[in-house]
C-alpha positions as CSV (number, residue, x, y, z in Angstrom):
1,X,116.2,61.9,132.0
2,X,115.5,60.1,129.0
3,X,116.8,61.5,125.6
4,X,114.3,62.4,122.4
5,X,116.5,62.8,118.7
6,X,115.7,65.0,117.0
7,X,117.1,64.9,113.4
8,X,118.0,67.9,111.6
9,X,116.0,70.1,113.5
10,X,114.7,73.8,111.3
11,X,111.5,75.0,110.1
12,X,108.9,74.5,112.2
13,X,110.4,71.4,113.5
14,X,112.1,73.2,115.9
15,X,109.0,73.6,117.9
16,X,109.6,70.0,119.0
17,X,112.3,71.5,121.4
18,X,110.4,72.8,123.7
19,X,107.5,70.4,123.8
20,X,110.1,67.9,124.5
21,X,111.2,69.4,127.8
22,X,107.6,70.3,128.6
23,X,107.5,66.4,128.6
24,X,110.0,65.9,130.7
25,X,112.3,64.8,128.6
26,X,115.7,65.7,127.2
27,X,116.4,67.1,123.4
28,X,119.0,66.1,121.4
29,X,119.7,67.5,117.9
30,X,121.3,65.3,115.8
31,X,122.8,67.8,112.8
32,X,123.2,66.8,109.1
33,X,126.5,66.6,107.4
34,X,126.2,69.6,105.0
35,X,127.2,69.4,101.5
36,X,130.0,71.9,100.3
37,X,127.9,73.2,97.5
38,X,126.3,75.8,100.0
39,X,127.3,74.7,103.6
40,X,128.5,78.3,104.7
41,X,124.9,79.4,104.1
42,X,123.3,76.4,105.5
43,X,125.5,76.9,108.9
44,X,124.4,80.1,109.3
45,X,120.9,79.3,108.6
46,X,120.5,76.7,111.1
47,X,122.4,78.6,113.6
48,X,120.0,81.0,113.4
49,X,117.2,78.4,114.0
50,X,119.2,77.3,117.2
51,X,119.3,80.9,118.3
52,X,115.6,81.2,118.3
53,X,115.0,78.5,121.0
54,X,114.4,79.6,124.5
55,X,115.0,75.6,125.7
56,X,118.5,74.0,126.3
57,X,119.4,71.1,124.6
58,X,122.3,69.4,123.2
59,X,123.8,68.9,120.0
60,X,125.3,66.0,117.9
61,X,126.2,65.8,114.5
62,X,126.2,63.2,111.9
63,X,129.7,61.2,110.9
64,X,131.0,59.8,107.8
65,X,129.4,57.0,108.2
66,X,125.9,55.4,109.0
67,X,127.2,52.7,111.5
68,X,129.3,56.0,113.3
69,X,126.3,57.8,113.3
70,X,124.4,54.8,115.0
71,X,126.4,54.2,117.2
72,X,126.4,57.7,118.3
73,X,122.9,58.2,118.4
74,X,122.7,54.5,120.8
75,X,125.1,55.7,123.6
76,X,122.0,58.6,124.1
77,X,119.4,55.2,124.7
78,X,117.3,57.6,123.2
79,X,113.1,57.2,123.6
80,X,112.4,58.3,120.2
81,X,114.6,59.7,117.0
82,X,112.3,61.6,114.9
83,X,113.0,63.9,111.9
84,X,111.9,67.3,111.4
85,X,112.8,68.1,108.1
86,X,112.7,66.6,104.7
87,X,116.2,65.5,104.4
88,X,116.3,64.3,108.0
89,X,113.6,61.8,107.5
90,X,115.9,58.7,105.6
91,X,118.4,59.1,108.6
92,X,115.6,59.5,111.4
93,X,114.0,56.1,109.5
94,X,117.1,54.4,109.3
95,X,118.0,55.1,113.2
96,X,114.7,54.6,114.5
97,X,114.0,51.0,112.8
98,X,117.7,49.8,113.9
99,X,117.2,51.0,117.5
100,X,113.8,49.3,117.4
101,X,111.9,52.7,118.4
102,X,108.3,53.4,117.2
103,X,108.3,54.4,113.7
104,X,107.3,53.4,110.1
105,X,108.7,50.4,108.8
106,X,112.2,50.7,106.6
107,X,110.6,48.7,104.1
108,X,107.9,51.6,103.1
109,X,110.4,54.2,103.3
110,X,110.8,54.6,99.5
111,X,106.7,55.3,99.4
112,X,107.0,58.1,101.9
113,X,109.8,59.8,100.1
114,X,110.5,59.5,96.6
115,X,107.9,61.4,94.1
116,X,107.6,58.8,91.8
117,X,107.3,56.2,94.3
118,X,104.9,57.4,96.4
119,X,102.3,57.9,93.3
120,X,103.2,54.1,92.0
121,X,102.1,53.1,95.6
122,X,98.8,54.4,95.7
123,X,98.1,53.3,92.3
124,X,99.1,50.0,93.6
125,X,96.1,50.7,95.5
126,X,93.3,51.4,93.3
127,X,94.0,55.3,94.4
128,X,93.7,58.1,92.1
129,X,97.3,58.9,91.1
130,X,99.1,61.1,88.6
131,X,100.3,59.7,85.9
132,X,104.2,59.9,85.1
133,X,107.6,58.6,85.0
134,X,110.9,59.0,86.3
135,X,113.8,59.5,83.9
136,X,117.8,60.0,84.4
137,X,118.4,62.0,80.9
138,X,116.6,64.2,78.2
139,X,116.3,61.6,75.6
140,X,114.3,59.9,77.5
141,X,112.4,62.7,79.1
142,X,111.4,63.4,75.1
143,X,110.4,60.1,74.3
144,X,107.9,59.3,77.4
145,X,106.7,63.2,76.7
146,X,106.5,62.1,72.7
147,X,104.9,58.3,73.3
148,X,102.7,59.4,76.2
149,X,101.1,62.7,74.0
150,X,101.5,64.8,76.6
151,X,100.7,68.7,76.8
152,X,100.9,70.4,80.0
153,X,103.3,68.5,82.6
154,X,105.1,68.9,85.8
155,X,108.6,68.4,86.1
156,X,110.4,67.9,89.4
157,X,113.1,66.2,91.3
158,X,112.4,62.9,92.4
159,X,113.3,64.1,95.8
160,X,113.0,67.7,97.0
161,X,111.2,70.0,98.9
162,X,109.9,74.1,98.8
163,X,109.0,73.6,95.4
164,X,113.0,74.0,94.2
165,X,113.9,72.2,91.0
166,X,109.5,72.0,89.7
167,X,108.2,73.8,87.0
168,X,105.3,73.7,85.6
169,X,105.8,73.0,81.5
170,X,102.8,74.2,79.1
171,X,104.6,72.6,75.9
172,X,107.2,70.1,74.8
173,X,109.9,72.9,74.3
174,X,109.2,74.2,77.8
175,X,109.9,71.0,79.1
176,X,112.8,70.2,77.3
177,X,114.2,73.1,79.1
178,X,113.3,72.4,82.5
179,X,114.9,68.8,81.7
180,X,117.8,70.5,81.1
181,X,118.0,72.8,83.9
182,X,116.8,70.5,86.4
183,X,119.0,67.7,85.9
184,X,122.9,67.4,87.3
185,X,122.0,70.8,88.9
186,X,121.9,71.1,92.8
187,X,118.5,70.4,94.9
188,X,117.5,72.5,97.7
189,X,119.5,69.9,100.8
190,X,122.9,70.5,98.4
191,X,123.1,67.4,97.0
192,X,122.9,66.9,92.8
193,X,120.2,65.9,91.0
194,X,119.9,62.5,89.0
195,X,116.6,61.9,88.1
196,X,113.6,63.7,87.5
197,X,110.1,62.4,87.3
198,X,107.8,63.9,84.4
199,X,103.9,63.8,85.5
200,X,101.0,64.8,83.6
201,X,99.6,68.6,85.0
202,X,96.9,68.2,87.2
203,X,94.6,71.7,87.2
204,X,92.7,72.3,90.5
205,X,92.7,73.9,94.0
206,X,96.2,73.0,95.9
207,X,95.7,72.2,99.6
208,X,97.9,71.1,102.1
209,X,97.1,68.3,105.1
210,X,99.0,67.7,108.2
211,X,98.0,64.3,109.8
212,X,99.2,62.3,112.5
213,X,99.3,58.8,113.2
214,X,99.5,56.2,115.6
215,X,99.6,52.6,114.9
216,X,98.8,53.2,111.6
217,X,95.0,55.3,113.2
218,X,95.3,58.8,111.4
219,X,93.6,62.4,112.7
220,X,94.1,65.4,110.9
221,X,95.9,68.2,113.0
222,X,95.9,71.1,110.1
223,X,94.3,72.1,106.6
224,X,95.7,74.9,104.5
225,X,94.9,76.0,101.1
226,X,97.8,77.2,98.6
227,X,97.6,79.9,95.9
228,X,100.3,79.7,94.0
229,X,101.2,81.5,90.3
230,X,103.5,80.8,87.7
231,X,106.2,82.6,86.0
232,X,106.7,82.9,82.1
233,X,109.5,80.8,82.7
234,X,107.5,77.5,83.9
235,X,108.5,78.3,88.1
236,X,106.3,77.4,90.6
237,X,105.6,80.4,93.1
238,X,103.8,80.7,96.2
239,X,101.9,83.8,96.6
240,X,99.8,82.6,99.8
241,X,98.7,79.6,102.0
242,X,95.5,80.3,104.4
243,X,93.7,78.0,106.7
244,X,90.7,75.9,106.0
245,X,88.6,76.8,108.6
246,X,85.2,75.1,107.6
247,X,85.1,72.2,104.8
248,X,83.5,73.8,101.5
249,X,82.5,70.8,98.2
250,X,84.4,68.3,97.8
251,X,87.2,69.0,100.8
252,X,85.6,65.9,103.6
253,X,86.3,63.8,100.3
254,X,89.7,64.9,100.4
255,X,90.0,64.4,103.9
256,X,89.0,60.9,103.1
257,X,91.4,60.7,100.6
258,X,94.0,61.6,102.2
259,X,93.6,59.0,105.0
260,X,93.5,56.3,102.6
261,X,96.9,57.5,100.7
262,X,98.8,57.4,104.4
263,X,97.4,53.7,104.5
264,X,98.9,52.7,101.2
265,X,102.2,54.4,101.9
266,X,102.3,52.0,104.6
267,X,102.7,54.7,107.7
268,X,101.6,54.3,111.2
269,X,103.7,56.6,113.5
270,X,103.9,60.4,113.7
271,X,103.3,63.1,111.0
272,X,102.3,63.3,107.6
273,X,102.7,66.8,105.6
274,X,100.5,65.6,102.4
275,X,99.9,67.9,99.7
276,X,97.3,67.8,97.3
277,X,95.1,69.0,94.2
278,X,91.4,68.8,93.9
279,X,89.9,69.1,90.8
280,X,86.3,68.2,89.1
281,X,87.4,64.4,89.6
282,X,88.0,64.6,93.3
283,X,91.4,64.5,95.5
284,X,94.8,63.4,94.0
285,X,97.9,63.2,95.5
286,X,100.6,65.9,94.9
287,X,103.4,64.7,97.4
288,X,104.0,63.4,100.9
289,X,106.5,63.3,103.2
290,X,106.7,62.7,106.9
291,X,107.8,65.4,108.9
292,X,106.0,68.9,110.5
293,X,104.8,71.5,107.8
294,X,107.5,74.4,106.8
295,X,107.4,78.0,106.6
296,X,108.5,78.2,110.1
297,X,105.7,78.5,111.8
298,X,106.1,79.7,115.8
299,X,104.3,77.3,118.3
300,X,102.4,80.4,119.2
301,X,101.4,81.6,116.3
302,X,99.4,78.1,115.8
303,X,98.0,77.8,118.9
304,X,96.5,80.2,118.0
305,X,94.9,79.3,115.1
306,X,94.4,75.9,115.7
307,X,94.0,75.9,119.6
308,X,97.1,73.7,119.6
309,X,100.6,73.0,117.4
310,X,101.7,70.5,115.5
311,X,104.7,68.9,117.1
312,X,102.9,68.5,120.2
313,X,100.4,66.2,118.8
314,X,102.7,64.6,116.8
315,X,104.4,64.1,119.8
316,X,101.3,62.2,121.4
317,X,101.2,59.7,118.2
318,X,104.2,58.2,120.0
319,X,104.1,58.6,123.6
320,X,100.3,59.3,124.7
321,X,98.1,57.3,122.7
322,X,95.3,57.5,125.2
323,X,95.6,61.4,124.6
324,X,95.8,60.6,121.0
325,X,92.9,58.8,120.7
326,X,91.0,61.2,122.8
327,X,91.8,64.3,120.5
328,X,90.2,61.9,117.0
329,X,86.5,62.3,119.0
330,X,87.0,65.7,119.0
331,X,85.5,67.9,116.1
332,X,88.0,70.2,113.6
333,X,87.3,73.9,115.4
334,X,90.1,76.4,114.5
335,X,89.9,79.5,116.7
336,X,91.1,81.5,114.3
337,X,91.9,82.4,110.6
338,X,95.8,82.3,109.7
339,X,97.5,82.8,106.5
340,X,100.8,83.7,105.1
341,X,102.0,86.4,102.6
342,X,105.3,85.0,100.5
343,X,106.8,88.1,99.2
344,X,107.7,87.1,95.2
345,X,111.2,88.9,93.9
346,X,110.2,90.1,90.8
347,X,113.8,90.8,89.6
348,X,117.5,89.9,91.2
349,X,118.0,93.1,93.6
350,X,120.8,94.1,95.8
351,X,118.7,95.1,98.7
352,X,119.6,98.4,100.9
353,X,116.8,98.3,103.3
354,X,113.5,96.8,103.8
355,X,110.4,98.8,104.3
356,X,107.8,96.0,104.7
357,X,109.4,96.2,108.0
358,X,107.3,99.4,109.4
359,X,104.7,98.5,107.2
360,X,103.2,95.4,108.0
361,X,103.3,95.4,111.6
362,X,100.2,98.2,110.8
363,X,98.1,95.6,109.6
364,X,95.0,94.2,111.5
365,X,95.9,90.8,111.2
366,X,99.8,91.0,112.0
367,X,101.5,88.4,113.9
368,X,105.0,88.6,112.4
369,X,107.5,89.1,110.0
370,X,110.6,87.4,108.9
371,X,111.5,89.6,105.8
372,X,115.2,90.1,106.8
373,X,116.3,93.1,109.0
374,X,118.6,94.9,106.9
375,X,120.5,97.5,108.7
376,X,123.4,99.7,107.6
377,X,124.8,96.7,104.5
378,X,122.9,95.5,101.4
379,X,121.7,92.0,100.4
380,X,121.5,90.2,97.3
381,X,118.5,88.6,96.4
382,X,118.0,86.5,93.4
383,X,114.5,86.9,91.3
384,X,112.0,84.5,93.0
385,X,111.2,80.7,91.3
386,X,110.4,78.7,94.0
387,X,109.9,79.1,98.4
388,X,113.5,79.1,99.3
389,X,114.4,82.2,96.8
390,X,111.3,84.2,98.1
391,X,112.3,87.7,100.2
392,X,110.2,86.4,103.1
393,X,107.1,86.0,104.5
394,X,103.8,88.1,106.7
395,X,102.4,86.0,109.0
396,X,98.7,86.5,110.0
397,X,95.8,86.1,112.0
398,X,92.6,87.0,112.8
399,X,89.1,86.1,113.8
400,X,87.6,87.7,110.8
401,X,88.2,86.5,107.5
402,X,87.5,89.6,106.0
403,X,90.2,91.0,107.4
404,X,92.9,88.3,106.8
405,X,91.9,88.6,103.0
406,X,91.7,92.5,102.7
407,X,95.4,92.6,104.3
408,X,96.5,89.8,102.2
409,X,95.4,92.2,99.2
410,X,96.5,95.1,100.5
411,X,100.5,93.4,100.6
412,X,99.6,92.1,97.1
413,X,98.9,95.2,95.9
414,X,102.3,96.8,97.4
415,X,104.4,93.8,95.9
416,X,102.8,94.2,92.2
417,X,102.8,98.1,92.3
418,X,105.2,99.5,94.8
419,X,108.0,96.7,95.6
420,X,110.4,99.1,96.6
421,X,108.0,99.1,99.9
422,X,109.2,95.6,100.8
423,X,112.9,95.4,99.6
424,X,114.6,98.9,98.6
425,X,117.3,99.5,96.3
426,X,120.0,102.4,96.5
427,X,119.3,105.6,95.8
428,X,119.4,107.3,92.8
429,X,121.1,110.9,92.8
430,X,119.0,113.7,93.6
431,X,118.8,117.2,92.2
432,X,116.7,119.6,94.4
433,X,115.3,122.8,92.9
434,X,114.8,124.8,96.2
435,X,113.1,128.0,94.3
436,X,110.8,125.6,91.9
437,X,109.8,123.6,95.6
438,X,109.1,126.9,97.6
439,X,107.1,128.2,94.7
440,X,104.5,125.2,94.4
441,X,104.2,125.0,98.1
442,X,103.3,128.5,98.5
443,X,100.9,127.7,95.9
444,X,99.2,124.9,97.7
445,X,99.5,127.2,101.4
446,X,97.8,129.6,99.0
447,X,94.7,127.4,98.3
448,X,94.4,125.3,100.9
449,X,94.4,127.8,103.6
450,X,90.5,128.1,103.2
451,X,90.1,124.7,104.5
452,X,91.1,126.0,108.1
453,X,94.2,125.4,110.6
454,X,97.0,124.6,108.8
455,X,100.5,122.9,109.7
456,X,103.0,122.8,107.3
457,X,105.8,120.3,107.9
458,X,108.9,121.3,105.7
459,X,112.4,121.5,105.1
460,X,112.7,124.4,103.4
461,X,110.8,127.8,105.1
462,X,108.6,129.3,102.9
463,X,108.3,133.1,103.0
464,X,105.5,134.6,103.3
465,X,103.4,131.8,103.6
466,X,100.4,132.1,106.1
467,X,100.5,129.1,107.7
468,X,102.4,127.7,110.9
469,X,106.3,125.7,109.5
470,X,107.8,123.5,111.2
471,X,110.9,121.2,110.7
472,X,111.0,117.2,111.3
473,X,113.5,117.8,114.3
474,X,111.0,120.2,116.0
475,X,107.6,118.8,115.0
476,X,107.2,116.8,118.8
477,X,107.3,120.2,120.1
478,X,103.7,121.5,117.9
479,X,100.8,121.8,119.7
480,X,97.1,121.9,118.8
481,X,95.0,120.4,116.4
482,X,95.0,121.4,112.8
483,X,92.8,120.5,110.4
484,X,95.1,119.6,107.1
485,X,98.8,119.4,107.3
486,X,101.1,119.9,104.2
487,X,104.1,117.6,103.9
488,X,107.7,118.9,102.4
489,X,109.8,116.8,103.2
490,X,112.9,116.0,100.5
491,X,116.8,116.6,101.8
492,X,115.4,114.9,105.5
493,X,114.7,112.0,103.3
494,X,116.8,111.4,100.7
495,X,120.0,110.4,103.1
496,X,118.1,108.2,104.8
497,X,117.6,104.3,104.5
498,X,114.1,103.6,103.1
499,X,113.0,102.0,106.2
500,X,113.7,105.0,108.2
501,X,112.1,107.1,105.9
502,X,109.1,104.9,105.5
503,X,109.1,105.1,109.4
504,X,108.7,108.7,109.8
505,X,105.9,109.6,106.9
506,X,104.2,106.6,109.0
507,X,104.2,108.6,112.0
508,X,103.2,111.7,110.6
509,X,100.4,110.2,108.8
510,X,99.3,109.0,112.6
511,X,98.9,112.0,114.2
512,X,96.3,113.2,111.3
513,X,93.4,113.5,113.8
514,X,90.0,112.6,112.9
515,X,88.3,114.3,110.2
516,X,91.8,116.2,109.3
517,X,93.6,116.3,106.0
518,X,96.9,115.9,104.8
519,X,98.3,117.0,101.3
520,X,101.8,115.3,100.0
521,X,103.2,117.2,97.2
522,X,105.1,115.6,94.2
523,X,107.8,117.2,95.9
524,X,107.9,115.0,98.9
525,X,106.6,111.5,97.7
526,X,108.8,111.5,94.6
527,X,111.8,111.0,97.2
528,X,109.8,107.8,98.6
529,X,110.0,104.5,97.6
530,X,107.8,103.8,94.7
531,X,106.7,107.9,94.9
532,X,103.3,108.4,94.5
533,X,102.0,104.6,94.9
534,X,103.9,104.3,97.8
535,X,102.8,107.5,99.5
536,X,99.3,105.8,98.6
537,X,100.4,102.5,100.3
538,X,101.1,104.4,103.9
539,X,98.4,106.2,103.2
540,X,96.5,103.0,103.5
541,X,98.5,101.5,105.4
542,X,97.2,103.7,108.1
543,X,93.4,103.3,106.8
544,X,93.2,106.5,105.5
545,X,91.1,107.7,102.5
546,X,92.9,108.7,99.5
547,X,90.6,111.8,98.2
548,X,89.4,112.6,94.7
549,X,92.0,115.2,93.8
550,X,89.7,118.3,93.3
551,X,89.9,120.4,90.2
552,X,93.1,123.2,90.0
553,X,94.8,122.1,93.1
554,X,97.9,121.0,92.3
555,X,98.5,119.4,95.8
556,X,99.7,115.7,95.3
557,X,97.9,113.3,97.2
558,X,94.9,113.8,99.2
559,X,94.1,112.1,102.2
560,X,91.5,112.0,105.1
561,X,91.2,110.2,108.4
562,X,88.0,108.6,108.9
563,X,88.2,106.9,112.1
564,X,91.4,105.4,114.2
């Protein structure tokens, strides 16, 4: 069976396992050399990525040297040696061009990977470029700033990835600073920064294109749309990227652009991930690079949206060009909407649970999560500034794009206003006044009990109240329907991880029945994370109405069921 390379294989990359053995052919992983800046965290990153593949496939790793790594990689007499990262693409170049396997020429590589580069290229050209320089120190940072009359510029490594090292500078003091941060610190593959490239601030829509290529013939396989915001400090943050579905003004010119730019940058075999801004003058390039899209997207999950995945057709580019060509004639259909949610840190936090968990899997448009499981430890996570330091990410789909958009809100809503609903901190110390509790529920058992059945669901049992009590432990074993139900819940909760807590007012709030009530007290949600917005947020979660609180009842929040 003949062998395929692939080189440094995470992200969505790793998709190309398994379309490699659905081939019929063999995959090989040929692993990095990881710097010792953070290569006990990178190990058990991509060891995690291994983990997720259902496919067998062996393992290699790269040596000291180049010509050991070569020869390596010959003894395989491998068909193809592809990257699937970022940092894998110099070495997957390198290999590919002295083994004499398709791939793009050695001599464009610069074009393809270096920021600066890449943009003198296409002005080379006659393409629309952004304007900039690449500098190795401050002082000369100031003066092109200075000479140039700059305002608003970007600042970013000459090579990177995930948006680490950019940020976005609004004044000459703001980019001395990032200058000064960015420089000599350590990108995102480990390795230390040495130059930076300062570029003029381009202000438009931010879109990314995935292409594919073959013998230098270009089709478009993907077109998502960015929304990004930016911190006081000058940090780049994704917030969301959602599909492109239908082409709106200006977006076929793009499209056109974009086929033009993988010309200049001389490439003719396999993927393109090209990002880009459009503006009231048209399509400029942000970046390139040639390897499969991030944000770890399952093969699945794009299918889909897009009726197929990525690495498969990229995959074609090389060894089915009559496939290749045949998929160019076809028109760009997506069977679906997709988008993804990027949870934004707002401060460092050591995580004890994470409720976004129970939560989003209640949404409409869910596909998946990979906000981090955290069970009985805590986590550290620093205040977001670029992809790699967000808490994680929502994935979504949905044939309406209604939905999509009213569930992307709906999370955005919960991350500004009741965080503690995606990560959770420790909890505070708790007083309970037992006699102050049983004397406002009695008061809300009191007025409520007009409005029919009751239930009341409590931990503490309130005397004299005319209504059915139950505890948490016993409330499977109530029967009937009931039309409001009072929630009292505080020393079930408080010992609890949020998550579990979040878990059971979730199931609670699903068993209102249609056309029922439920009442939570200050006296329950003020043990919840984020107390009375994030009672609100299950609330919704669950699509129930949150009621105008009526005049002289003190009974917390409100809420109806309209409809399942």
């Amino acid at each position: 069976m003949r062998n395929i390379i692939v080189v440094d294989a995470r992200s969505t990359g790793l998709n190309y396992i398994g379309d490699i053995v659905n081939r019929g052919y063999n995959p090989v992983v040929l692993q990095l050399r990881f710097h010792e800046s953070n290569k006990e965290e990178r190990i058990e990153e991509y060891n995690s990525g291994y983990a997720s593949i259902d496919e067998k496939f062996d393992m290699i790793y790269e040596r000291d040297t180049y010509e050991e790594t070569l020869e390596v990689v010959r003894k395989w007499d491998p068909k193809l040696v592809i990257p699937s990262s970022e940092e894998g693409v110099v070495l997957a170049t390198k290999l590919a061009n002295d083994l004499d396997l398709l791939c793009n020429p050695i001599e464009n590589m610069d074009y393809f990977t270096f920021k600066d580069k890449m943009q003198e290229k296409i002005a080379e050209a006659g393409l629309r470029h952004i304007k900039g320089k690449s500098v190795r120190t401050l002082e000369e940072a100031i003066e092109y700033y200075d000479n140039e009359g700059l305002e608003d510029v970007i600042v970013k490594p000459v090579y990177c990835a995930a948006s680490v090292g950019v940020h976005m500078c609004l004044d000459r003091q703001q980019m001395i600073k990032a200058v000064e941060e960015t420089l000599y610190s350590t990108n995102v593959f480990g390795g230390k920064i040495e130059e930076v490239v300062i570029q003029e601030r381009i202000k438009g829509e931010e879109y990314y294109l995935n292409t594919t290529s073959c013998d230098g013939v270009h089709q478009v396989v993907s077109i998502w749309k960015y929304n990004k915001v930016q911190t006081p400090d000058g940090s780049v943050i994704y917030d969301t990227i959602e599909t492109v579905n239908e082409l709106s003004l200006g977006e076929s010119e793009m499209v056109e652009y974009a086929y033009k730019v993988t010309d200049a940058l001389g490439i003719k075999y396999g993927p393109v991930h090209g990002e880009y801004m459009l503006d009231e003058n048209g399509p400029v390039l942000i970046e390139v690079n040639c390897r499969p899209a991030g944000c770890s997207m399952p093969a699945d999950y794009l299918d889909r949206i897009e009726g197929h995945h990525e690495t498969d057709l990229f995959l074609d580019s090389y060894l089915k060009p009559k496939r290749f060509h045949q998929k160019r004639t076809e028109r760009y259909r997506l069977n679906a909407y997709g988008a993804l949610k990027i949870f934004i840190v707002p401060e460092d936090i050591v995580a004890r649970s994470a409720p976004m968990n129970e939560i989003s899997p209640k949404l409409r448009s869910f596909y998946m999560s990979n906000v981090a499981d955290i069970n009985n430890t805590e986590l550290f996570y620093v205040k977001t500034v670029d992809l790699e330091t967000s808490c994680g990410f929502v994935y979504m789909v949905h044939e309406d794009k209604g939905v999509i958009h009213e569930d992307i809100e709906f999370l955005r809503r919960i991350e500004k206003d009741a965080f503690s609903l995606v990560l959770s901190k420790k909890h505070e110390d708790y007083i309970i006044d037992d006699d102050e509790i049983s004397k406002n529920i009695r008061e809300i058992v009191d007025i409520t009990q007009d409005y029919g059945a009751g239930l009341l669901i409590t931990d503490q049992f309130i005397e004299d109240a005319n209504i059915i009590q139950v505890g948490l432990d016993d409330l499977e074993d109530v029967n009937g329907e009931f039309d409001y139900v009072i929630v009292n819940l505080n020393k079930s909760l408080i010992n609890k991880r949020d998550d579990i807590t979040v878990s059971v007012i979730l199931k609670i709030l699903s068993d209102i029945r249609v056309g029922g009530l439920v009442c939570v007290p200050e006296s329950t949600y003020n043990y919840l994370p984020s107390k009375r917005k994030g009672i609100e947020a299950l609330m919704k979660t669950l699509n129930l109405r949150i009621e105008v609180p009526p005049y002289g009842i003190n009974a917390g929040v409100i809420a109806s069921r309209n409809n399942f």
